[in-house]
Backbone as numpy.savetxt, mean C-alpha at the origin, in Angstrom:
# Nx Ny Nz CAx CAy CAz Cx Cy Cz
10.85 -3.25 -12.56 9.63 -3.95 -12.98 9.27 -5.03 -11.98
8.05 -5.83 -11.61 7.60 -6.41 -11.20 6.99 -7.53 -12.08
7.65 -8.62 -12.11 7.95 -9.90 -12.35 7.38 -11.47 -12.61
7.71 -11.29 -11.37 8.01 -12.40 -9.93 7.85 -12.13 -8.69
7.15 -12.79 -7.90 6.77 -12.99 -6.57 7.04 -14.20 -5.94
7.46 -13.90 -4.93 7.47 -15.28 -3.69 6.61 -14.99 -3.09
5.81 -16.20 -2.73 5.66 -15.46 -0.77 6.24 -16.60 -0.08
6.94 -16.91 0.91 7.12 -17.81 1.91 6.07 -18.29 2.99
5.72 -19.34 3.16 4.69 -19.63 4.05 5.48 -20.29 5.27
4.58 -20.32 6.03 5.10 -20.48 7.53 4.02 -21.51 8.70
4.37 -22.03 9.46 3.55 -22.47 10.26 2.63 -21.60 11.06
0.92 -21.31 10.86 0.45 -20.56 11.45 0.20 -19.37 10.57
0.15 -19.29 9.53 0.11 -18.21 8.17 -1.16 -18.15 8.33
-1.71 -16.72 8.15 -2.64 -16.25 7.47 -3.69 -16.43 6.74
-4.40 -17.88 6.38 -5.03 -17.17 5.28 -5.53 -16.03 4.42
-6.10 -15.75 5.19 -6.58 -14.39 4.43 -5.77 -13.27 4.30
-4.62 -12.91 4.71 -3.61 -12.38 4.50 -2.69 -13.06 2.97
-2.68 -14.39 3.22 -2.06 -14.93 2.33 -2.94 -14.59 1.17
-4.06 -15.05 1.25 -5.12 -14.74 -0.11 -5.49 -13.26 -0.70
-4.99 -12.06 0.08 -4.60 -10.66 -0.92 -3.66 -11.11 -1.60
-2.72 -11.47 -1.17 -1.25 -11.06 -1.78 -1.48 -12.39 -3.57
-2.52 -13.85 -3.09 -3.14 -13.96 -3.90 -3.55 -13.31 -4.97
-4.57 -12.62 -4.55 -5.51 -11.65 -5.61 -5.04 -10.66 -6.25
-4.17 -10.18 -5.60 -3.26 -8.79 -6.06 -2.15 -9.71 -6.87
-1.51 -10.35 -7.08 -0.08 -10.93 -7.48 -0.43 -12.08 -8.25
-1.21 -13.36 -8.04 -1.20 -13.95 -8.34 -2.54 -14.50 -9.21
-3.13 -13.76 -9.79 -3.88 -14.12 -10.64 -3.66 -13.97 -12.06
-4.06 -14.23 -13.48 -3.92 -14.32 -14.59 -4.91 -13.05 -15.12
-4.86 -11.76 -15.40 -5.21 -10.72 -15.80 -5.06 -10.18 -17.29
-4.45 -11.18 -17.94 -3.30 -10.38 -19.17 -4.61 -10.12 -20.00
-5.68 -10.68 -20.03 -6.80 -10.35 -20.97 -7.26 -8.87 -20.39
-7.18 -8.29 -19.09 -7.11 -7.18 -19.08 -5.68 -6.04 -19.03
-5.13 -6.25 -19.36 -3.58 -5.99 -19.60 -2.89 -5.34 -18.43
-3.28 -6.39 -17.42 -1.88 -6.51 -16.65 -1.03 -7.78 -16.97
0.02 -7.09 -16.70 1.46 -8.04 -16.94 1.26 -9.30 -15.85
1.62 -10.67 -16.84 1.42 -11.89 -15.71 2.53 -12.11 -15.07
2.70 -12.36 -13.82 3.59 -12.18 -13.13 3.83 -13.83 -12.32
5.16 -14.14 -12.23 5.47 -15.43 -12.07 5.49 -15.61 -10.72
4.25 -16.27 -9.91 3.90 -16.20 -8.83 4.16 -17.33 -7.98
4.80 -17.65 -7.37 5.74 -18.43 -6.49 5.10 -18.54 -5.14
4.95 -20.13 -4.52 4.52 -20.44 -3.23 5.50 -20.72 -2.51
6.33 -20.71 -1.47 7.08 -21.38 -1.27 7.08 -21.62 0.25
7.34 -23.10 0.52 8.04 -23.40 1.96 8.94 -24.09 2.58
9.18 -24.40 3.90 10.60 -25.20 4.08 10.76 -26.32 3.16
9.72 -26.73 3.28 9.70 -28.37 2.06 8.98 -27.91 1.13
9.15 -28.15 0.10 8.51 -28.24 -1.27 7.41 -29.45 -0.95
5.77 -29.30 -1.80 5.57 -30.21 -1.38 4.94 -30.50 -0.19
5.14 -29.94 0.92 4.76 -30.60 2.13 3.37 -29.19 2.89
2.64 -29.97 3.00 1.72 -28.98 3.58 2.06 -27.87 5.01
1.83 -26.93 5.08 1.86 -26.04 5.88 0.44 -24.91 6.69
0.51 -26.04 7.85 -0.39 -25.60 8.73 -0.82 -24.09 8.36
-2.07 -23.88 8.73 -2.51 -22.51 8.64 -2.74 -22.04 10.09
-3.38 -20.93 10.03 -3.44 -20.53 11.54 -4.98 -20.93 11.87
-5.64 -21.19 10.89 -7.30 -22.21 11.22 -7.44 -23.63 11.50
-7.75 -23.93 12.48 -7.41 -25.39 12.46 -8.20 -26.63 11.18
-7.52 -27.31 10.83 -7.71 -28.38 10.07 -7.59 -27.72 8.27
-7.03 -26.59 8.38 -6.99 -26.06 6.65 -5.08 -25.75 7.06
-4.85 -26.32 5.65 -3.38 -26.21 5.27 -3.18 -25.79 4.04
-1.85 -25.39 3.34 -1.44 -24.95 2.27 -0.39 -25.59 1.82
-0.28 -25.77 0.65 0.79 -26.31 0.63 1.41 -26.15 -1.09
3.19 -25.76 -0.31 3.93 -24.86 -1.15 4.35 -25.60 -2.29
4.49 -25.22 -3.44 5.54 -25.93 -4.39 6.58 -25.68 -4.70
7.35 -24.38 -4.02 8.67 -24.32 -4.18 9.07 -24.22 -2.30
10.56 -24.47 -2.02 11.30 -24.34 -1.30 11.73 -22.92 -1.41
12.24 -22.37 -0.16 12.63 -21.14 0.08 14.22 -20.52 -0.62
14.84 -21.79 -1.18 15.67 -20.81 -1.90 15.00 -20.14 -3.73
13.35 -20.51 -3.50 13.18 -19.23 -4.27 12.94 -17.77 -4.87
13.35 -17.77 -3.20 13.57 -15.92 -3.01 14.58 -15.97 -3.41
15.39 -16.05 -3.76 16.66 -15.56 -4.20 16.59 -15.40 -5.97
15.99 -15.53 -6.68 15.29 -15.52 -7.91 14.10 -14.40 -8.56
13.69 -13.72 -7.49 12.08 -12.99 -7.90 12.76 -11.71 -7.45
11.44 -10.77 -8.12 11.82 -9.27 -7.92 10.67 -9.04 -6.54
9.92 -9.63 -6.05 9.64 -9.38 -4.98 9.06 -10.28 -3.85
8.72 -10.89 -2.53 9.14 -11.53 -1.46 8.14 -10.66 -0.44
6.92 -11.27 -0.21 5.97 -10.90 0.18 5.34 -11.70 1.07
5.65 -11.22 2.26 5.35 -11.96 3.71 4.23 -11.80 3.93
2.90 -12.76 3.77 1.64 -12.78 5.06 2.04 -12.58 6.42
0.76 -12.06 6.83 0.99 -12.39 8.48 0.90 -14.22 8.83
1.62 -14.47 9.64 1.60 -15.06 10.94 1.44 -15.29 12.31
1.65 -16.48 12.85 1.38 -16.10 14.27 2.97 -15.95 14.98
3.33 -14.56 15.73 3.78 -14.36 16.09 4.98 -15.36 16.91
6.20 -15.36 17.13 6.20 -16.58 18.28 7.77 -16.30 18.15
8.89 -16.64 18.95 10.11 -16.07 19.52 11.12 -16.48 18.71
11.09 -17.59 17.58 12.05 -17.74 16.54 11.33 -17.82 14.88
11.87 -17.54 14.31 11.36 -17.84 12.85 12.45 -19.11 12.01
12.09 -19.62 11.43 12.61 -20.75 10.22 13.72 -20.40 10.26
14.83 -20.68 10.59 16.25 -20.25 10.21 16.87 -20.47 8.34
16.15 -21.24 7.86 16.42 -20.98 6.34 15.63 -19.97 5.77
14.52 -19.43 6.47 13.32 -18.12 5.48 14.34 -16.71 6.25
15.02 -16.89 7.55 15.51 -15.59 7.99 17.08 -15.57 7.13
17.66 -16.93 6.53 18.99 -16.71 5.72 18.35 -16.49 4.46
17.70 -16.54 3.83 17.10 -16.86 2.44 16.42 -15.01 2.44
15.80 -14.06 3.19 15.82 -13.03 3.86 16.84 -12.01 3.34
17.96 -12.44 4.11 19.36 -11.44 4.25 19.83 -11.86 2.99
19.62 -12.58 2.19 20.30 -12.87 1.09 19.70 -12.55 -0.18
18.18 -12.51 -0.40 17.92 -12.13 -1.47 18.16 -10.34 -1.72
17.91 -10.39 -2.88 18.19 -8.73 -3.54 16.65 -7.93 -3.59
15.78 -9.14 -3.67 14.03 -8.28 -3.81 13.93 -7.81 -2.94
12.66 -7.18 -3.90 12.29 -6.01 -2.77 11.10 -6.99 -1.75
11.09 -6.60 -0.61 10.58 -7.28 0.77 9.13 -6.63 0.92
8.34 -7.34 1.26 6.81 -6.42 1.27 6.20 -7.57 2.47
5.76 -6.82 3.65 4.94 -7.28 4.87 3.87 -7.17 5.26
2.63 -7.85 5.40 1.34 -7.89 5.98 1.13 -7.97 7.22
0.66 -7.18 8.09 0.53 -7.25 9.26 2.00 -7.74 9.74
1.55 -8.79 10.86 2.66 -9.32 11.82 3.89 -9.99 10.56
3.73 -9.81 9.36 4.87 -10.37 8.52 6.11 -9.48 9.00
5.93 -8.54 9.05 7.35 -8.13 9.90 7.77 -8.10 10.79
7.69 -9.08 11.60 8.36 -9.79 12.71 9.45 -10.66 11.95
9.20 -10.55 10.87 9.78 -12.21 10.32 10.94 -11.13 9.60
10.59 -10.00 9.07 11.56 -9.43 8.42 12.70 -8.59 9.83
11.65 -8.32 11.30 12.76 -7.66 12.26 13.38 -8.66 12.58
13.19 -10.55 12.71 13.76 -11.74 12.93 14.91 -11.57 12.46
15.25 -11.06 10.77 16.34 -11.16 9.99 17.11 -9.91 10.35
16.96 -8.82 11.15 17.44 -7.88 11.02 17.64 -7.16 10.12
16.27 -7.09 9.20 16.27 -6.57 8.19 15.44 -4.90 7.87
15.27 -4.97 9.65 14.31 -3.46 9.85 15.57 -2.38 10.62
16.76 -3.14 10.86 17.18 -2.01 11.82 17.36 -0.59 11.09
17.52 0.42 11.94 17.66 1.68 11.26 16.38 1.65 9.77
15.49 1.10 9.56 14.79 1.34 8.49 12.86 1.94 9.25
12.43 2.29 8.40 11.26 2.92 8.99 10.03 1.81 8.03
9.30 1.87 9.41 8.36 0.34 9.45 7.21 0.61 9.96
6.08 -0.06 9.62 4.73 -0.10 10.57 4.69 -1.82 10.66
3.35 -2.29 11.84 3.05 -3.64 11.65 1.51 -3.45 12.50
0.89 -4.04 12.81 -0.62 -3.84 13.22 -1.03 -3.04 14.53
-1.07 -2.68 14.82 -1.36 -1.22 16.08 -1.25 -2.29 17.57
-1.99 -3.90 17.21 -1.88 -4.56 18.63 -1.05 -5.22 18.47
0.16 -5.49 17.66 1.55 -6.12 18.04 2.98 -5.00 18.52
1.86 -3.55 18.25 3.17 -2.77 18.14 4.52 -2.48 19.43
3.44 -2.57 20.99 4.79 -2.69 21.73 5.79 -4.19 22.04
4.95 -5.22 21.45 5.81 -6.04 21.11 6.69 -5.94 20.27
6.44 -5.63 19.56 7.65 -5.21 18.05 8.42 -4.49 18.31
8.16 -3.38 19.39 9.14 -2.16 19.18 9.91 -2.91 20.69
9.58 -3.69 21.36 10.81 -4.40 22.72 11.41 -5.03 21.86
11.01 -6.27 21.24 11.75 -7.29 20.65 12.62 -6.49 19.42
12.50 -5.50 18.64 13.26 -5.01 17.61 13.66 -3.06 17.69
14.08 -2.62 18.77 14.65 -1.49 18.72 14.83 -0.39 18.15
15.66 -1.33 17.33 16.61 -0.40 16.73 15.50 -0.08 15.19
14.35 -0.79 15.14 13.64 -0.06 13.83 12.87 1.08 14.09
12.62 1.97 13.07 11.74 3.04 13.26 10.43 2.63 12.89
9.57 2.28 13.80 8.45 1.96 14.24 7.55 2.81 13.95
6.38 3.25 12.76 5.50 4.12 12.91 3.91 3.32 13.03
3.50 3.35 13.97 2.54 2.51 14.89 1.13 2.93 14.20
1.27 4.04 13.68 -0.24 4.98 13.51 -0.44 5.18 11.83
0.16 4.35 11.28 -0.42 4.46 9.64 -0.60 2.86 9.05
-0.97 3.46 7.80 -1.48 2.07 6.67 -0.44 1.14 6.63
1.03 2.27 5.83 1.82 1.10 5.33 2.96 2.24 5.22
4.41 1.75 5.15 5.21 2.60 5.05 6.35 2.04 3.97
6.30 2.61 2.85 7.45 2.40 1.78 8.44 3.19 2.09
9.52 2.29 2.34 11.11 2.80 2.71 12.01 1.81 1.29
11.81 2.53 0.55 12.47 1.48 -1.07 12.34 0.29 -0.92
13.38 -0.82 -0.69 12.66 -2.01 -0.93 12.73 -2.38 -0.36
12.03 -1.77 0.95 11.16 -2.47 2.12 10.16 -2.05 1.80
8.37 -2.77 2.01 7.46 -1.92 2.20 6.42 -2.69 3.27
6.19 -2.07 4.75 5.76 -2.32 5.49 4.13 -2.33 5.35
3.42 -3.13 6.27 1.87 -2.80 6.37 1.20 -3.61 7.36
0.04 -2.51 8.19 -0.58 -2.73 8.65 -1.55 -3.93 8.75
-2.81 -3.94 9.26 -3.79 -4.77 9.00 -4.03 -5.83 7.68
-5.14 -6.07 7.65 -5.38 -6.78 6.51 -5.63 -5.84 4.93
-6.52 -4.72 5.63 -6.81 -4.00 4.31 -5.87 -3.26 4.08
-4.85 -2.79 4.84 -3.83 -1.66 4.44 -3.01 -2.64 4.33
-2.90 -4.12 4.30 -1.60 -5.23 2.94 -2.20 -4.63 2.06
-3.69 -4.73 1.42 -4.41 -4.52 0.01 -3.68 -2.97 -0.34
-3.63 -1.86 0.29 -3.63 -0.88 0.12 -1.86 -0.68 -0.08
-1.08 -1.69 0.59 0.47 -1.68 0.04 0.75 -2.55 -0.95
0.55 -2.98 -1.05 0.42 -4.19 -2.29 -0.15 -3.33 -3.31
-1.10 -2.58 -3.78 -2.02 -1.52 -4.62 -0.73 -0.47 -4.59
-0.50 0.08 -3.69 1.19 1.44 -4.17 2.05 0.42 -4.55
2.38 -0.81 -4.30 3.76 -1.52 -4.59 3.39 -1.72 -6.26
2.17 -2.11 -6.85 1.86 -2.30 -8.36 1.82 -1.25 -8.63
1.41 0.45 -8.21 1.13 1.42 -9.17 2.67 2.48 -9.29
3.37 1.72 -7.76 5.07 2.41 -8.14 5.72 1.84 -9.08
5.58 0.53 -9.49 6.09 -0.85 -10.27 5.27 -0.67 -10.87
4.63 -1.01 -11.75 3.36 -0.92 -13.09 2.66 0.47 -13.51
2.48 1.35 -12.84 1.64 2.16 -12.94 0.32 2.70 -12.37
-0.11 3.57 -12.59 -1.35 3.71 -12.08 -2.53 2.83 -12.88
-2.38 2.62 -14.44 -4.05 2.47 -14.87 -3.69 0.75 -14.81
-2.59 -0.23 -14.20 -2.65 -1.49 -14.37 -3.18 -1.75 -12.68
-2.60 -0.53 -11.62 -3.34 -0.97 -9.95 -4.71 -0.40 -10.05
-5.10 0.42 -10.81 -6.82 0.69 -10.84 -7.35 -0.30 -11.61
-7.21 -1.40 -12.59 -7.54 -2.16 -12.88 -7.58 -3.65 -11.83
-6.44 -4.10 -10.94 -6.54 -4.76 -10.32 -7.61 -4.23 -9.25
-7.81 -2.98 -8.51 -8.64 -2.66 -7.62 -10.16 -2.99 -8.03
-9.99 -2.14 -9.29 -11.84 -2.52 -9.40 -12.17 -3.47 -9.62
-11.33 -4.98 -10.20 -11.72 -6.40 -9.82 -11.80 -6.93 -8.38
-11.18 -5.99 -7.30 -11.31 -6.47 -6.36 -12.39 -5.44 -5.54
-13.00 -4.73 -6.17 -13.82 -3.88 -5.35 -13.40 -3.49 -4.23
-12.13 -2.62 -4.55 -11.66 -1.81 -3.70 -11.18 -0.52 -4.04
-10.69 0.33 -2.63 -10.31 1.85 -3.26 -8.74 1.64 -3.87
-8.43 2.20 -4.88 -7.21 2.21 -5.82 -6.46 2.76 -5.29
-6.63 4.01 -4.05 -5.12 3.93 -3.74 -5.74 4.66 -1.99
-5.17 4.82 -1.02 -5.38 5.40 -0.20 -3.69 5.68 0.44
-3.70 6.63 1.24 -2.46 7.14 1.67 -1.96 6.51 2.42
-0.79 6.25 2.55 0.04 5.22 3.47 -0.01 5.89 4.70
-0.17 7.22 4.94 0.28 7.67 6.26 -1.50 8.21 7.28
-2.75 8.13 6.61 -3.64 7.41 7.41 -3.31 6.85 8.50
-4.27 7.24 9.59 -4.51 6.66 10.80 -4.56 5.13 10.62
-4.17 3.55 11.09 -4.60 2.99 11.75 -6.13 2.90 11.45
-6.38 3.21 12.70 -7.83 3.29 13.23 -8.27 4.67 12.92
-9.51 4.73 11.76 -10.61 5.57 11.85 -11.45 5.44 12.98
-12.01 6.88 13.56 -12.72 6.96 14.71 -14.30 6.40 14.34
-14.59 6.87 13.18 -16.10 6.68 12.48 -16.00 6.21 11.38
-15.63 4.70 10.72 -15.30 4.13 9.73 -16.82 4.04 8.88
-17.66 3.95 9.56 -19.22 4.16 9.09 -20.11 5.21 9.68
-20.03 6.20 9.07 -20.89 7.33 9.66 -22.61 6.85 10.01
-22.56 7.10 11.50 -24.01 6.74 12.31 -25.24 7.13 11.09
-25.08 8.21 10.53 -26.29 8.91 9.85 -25.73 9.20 8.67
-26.52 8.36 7.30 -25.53 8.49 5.85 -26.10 9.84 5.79
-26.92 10.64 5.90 -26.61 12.22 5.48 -25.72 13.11 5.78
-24.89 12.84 7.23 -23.81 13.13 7.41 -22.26 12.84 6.69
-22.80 12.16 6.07 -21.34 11.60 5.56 -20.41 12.78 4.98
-19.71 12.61 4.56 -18.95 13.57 3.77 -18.61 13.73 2.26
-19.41 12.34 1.84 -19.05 11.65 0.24 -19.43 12.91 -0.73
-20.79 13.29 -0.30 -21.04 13.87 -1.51 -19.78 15.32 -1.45
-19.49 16.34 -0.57 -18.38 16.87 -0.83 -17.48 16.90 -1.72
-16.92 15.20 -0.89 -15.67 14.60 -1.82 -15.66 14.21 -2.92
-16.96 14.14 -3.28 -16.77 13.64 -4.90 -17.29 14.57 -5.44
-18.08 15.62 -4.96 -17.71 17.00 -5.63 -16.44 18.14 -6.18
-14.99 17.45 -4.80 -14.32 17.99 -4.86 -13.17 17.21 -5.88
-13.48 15.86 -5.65 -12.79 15.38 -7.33 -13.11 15.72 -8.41
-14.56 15.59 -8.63 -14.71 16.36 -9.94 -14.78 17.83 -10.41
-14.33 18.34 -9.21 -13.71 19.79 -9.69 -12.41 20.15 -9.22
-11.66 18.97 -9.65 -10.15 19.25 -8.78 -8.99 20.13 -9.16
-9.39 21.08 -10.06 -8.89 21.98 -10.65 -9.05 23.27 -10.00
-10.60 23.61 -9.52 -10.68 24.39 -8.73 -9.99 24.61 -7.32
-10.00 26.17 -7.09 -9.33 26.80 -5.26 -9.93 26.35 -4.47
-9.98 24.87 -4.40 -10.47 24.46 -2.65 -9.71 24.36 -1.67
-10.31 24.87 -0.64 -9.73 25.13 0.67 -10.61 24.38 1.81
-9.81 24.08 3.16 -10.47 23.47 4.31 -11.76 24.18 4.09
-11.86 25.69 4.28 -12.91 26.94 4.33 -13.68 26.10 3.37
-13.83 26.27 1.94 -14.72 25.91 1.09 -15.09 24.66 0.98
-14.69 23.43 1.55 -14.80 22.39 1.91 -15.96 22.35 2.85
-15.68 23.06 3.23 -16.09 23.28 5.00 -17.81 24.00 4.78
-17.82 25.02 3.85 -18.96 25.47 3.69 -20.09 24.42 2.90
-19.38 24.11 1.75 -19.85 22.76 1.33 -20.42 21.58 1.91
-20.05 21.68 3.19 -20.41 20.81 4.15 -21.62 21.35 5.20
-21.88 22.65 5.14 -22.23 23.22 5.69 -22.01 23.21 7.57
-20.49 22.97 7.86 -20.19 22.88 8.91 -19.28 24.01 8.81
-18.74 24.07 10.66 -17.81 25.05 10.64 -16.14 24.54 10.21
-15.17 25.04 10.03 -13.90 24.39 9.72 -13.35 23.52 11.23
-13.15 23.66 11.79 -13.16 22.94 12.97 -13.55 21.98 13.20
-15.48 21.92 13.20 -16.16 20.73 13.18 -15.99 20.14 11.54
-15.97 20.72 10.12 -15.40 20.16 9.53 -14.17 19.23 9.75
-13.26 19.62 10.14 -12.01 19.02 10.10 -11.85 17.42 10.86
-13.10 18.03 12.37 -12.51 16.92 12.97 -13.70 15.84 12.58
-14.55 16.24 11.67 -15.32 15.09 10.84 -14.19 14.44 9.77
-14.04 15.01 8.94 -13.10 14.45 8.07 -11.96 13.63 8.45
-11.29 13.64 9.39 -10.38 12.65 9.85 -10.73 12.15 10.77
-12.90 11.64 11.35 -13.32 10.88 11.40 -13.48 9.92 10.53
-13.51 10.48 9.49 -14.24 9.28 8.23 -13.19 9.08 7.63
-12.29 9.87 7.08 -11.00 9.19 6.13 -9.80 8.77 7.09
-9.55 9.34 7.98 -8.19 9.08 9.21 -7.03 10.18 8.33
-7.52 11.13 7.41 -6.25 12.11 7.50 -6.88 13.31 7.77
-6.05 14.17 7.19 -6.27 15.58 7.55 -7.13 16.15 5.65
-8.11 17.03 5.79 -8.38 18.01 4.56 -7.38 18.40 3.65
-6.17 18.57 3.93 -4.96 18.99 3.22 -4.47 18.32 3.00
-4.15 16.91 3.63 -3.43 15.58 2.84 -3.86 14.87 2.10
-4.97 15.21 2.28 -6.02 14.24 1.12 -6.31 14.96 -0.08
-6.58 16.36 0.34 -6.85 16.85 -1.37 -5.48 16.99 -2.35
-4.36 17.11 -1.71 -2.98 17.22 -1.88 -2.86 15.85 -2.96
-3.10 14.69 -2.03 -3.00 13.25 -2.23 -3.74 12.91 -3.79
-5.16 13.31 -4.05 -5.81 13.33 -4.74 -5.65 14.26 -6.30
-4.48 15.78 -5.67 -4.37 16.22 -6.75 -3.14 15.62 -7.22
-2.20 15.43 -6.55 -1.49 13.73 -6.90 -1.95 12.80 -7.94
-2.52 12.39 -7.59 -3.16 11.20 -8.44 -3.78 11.38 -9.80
-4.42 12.96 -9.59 -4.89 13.02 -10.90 -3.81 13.69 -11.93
-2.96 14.12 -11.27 -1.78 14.55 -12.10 -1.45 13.16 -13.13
-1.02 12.14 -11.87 -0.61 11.28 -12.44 -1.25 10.43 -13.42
-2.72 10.63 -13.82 -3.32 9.84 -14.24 -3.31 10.84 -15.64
-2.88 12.15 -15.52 -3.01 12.83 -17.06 -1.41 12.67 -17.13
-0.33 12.43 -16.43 0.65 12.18 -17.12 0.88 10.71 -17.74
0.06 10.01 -17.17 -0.16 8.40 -18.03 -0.68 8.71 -19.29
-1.82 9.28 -19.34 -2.54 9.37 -20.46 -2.84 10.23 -21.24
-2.01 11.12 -21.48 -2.28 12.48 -22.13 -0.99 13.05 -22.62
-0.61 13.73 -23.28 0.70 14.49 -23.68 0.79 16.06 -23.09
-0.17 16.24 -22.63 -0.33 17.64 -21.89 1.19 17.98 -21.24
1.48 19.49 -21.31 2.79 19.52 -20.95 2.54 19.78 -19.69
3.67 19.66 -18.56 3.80 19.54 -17.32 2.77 20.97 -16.40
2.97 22.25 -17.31 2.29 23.53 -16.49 0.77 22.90 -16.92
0.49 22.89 -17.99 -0.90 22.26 -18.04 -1.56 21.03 -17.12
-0.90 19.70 -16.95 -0.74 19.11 -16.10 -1.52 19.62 -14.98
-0.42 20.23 -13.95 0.01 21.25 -12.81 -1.58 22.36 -13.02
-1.84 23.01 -13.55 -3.25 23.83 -14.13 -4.77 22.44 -13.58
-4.56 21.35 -14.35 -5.68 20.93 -14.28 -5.93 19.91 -13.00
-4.62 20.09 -12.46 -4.52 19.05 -11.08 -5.31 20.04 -9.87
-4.88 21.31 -9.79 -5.54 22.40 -8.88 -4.02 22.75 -8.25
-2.70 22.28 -8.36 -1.50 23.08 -7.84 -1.14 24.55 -8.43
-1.91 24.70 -9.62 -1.35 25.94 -10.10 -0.17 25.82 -11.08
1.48 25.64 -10.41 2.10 26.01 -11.25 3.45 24.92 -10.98
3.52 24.78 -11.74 4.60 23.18 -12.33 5.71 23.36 -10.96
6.01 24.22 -10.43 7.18 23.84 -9.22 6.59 23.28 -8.32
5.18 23.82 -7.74 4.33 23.12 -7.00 3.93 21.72 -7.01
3.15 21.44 -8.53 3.05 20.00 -8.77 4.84 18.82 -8.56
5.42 19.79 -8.63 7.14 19.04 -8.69 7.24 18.62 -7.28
6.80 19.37 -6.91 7.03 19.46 -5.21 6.46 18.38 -4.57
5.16 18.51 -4.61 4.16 17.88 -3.83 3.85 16.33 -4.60
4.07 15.79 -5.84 4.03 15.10 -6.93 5.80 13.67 -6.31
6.94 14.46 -6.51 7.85 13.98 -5.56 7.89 13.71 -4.19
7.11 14.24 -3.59 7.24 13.89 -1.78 6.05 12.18 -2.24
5.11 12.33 -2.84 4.16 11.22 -2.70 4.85 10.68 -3.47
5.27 10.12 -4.75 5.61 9.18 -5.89 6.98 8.73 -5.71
7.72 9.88 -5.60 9.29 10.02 -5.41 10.57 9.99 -6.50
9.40 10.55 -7.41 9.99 11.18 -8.48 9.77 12.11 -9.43
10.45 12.66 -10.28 9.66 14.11 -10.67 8.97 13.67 -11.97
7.68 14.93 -12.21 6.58 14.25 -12.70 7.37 14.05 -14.37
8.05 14.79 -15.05 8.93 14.39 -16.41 9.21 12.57 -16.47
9.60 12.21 -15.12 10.26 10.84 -15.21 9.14 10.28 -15.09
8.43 10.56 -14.62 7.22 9.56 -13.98 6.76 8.83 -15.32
6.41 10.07 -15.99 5.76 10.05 -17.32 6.44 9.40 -18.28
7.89 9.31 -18.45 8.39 8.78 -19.00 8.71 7.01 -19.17
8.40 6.71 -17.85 8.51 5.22 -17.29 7.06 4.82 -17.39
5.88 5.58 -17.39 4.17 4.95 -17.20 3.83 5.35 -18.25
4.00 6.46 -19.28 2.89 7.16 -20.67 2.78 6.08 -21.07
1.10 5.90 -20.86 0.43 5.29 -22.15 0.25 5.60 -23.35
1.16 6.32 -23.65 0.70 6.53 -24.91 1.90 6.46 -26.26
């Protein structure tokens, strides 16, 4: 379960990095029934303001850093980069038991502790050959959102923190308590961790080109045999030029995304419905319950019986 939160602040922090992990964690929701969660500032001094990375705006923490050692999770903003970190936030680090969650350049602070070696990591596309000289021995994936390795969970930019922070509440809470935090924040509820980075065409030149109407054709018939092909005709392009539109505008591939999506809606009838698992599996568009097992476990990372058992609303 998800709790408690730290975040540790630092000289040169983020705002606006700091202020997702805000919005996502630290606001009072329970009138829409998310769980309130005991949200923790903390820095070297209690008390004492802490420079931001804007000049003349500061923050300032009310707990000291041995209160990571207390919370179920420890959620690093970015910072500004620079050749040592706090020697009490890198012992306070190796010592807590939470789970660790990074925004942008926040994992510098977690490769500081040696807390990435041998573990698989992203951090923002323009710190990445810095990161990968100064820290080695981590598995570095340079070209996605965010990468959950248990309780580590790495991330990119600013919007893919929102987008790890959003899987870190819907692996921990569920799906219908992170679609509730999203649509207060007018954002998408979940997008795939393993997305490009950088979309080539994040705003299509000509909205008739877009691809929306497709895609939200193809959600609301996500039960049906769609294929790249029928996608593709729908679009009235060829599969080819389909394809390499589509991972213009979303940064994946046609097959990871509808995959991703029949994912999700699985999961959203195993929250809310008693439907048995082949039915499930039937109305997701996998067909037949080994499939949904399959593809349901590689994204969630667990099988859909348990899933259901830890999230049914009902």
């Amino acid at each position: 379960m998800l709790r408690s939160v730290a975040v540790p602040l630092i000289d040169g922090v983020a705002p606006f990095e700091f202020g997702l992990l805000c919005e996502v964690f630290g606001f009072d929701r329970t009138d829409e029934g998310v769980p309130l969660v005991d949200f923790r500032v903390c820095g070297e001094i209690p008390n004492q303001p802490v420079p931001t990375s804007i000049r003349g705006v500061s923050i300032t923490p009310e707990h000291g850093f041995d209160a990571l050692q207390s919370v179920d999770l420890v959620a690093l903003p970015a910072a500004r980069v620079r050749d040592e970190y706090p020697e009490k936030l890198v012992k306070a680090l190796r010592e807590t038991g939470a789970t660790l969650l990074s925004v942008c350049s926040g994992a510098f602070i977690l490769g500081a502790a040696g807390l990435l070696d041998d573990r698989h990591c992203t951090t923002h596309w323009r710190e990445a050959r810095q990161f990968q000289e100064r820290f080695p021995k981590a598995r570095l994936d340079a070209d996605v959102l965010f990468v959950d390795d248990g309780n580590i969970i790495t991330s990119a930019g600013t919007a893919a923190g929102i987008d790890a922070c959003l899987h870190l509440v819907r692996r921990e809470l569920g799906t219908k308590i992170a679609n509730t935090i999203a649509r207060r924040m007018v954002v998408a509820p979940q997008r795939d961790g393993g997305q490009r980075q950088f979309v080539e065409l994040p705003i299509p030149e000509c909205s008739s080109d877009s691809l929306e109407p497709v895609l939200e054709h193809v959600l609301d018939t996500i039960a049906d045999n769609h294929t790249v092909a029928t996608m593709a005709k729908l679009a009235v392009m060829s599969e080819r030029t389909f394809a390499r539109r589509f991972a213009a505008e979303t940064g994946t591939t046609p097959n990871k995304w509808l995959s991703l999506q029949r994912v999700l809606h699985a999961r959203r009838l195993l929250e809310e419905t008693d439907l048995d698992v082949d039915t499930v599996a039937t109305r997701s568009g996998f067909g037949t319950a080994a499939l949904l097992r399959h593809h349901f476990h590689r994204v969630v990372g667990i099988a859909p019986s348990d899933y259901r058992r830890t999230f049914s609303c009902r």
